[in-house]
Each structure stands twice: as C-alpha cells, then as structure tokens.
N, C-alpha and C positions, 0 to 999 in steps of 0.2 A: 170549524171553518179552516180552510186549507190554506197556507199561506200561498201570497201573490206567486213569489219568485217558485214554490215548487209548481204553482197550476201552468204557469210560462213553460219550468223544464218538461212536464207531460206534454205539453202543446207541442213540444221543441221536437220531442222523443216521436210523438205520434206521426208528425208532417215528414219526420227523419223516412220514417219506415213506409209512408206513403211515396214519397221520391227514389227510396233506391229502389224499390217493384216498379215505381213508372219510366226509369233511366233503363231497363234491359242491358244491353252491352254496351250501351252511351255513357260516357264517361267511368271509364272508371276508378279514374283514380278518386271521381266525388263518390261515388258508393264506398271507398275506403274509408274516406274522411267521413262521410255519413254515418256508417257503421262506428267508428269512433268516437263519434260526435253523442250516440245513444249510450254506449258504455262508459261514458265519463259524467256525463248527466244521469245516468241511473247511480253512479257511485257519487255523484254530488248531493243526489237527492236526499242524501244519509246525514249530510254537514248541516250545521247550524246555520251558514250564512245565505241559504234557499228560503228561510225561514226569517230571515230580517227584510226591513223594507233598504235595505242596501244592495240589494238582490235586483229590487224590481228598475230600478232604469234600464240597466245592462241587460236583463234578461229578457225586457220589452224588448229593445233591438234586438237582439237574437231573435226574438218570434218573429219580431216583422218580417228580417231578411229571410227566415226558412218559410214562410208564407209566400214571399216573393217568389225563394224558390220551388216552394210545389205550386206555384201558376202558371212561371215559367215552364215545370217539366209537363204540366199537364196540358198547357196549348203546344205543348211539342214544338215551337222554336226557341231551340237551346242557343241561341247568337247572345244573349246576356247572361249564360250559366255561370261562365268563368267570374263574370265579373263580379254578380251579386255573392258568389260562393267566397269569393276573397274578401267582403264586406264581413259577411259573416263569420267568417275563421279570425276575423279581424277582434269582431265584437266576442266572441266566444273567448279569445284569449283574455280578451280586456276582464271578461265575468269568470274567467278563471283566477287570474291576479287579484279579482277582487277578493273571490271566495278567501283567497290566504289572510285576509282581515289584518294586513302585516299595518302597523302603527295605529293600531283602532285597540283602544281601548271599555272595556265593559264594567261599566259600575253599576 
C-alpha cells in the first residue's frame, strides 16, 4: 500500500505537468515555480516524512490548491492564477518545513 502523503505528491507532480503544457506562454514565471515544484517533490518523494501520516494534512492542501489550479488553467480564465498560486507556494513551504521533522521525535 502506498503511503497517503507520497499518492498526494504523484497527484501534486501529475497536475504540475498537466498546467505548464496548458499555460503555453501564460505566465511564466508559474511554469518556473511549476517546474520546481516537480523537482522537489520527486526529491521528497525519497524522505521518510511522505511516508508518515504527518505528511498528509499539508500535502491534502497542496492537492487541493494544484487541483484548483489545473481548473483554473483549463477553463482558461487565469483572473484567480496569481492568487491560488501564492495559496499554494504558501502550503508547499509549510509541507517543506514540515518534512525537516525539526523537534519530532521517533521512538
């Protein structure tokens, strides 16, 4: 059985690469973050804390928002890109700091 938080970062990875094919020359600065956004989740996907259930609140948000945003690009009015995009860089930071498991103990 696959753990939550890595089926969340596939989801996360997948919807990535479906939004920068449907943004063409729109926005680019989100197909940067995009692109970074796959590279850091495919190197996450490596760590132990994708694999806890500490993983999965944070990593729900992130789906939701990148869901958001392939609906947003795929009815092509991008007037809410910016905003849900900074939701989600929001939440992707937050599931970064988590990953560092800084004061979490394992017994």
């Amino acid at each position: 059985m696959i753990p939550k938080g890595i089926e969340n970062a596939d989801a996360i990875i997948a919807s990535c690469k479906l939004i920068i094919k449907g943004l063409d020359s729109q926005e680019p600065e989100g197909k940067e973050v995009l692109q970074s956004v796959i590279d850091i989740l495919e190197d996450m996907k490596k760590k132990f804390f994708l694999k806890t259930n500490l993983a999965i609140p944070t990593s729900n948000a992130c789906k939701r928002d990148i869901i958001e945003l392939q609906s947003i690009v795929e009815g092509a009015d991008l007037s809410r890109f910016s905003e849900v995009m900074s939701r989600f860089r929001g939440n992707l930071e937050k599931l970064l700091k988590n990953a560092k498991m800084d004061g979490v103990i394992i017994t």
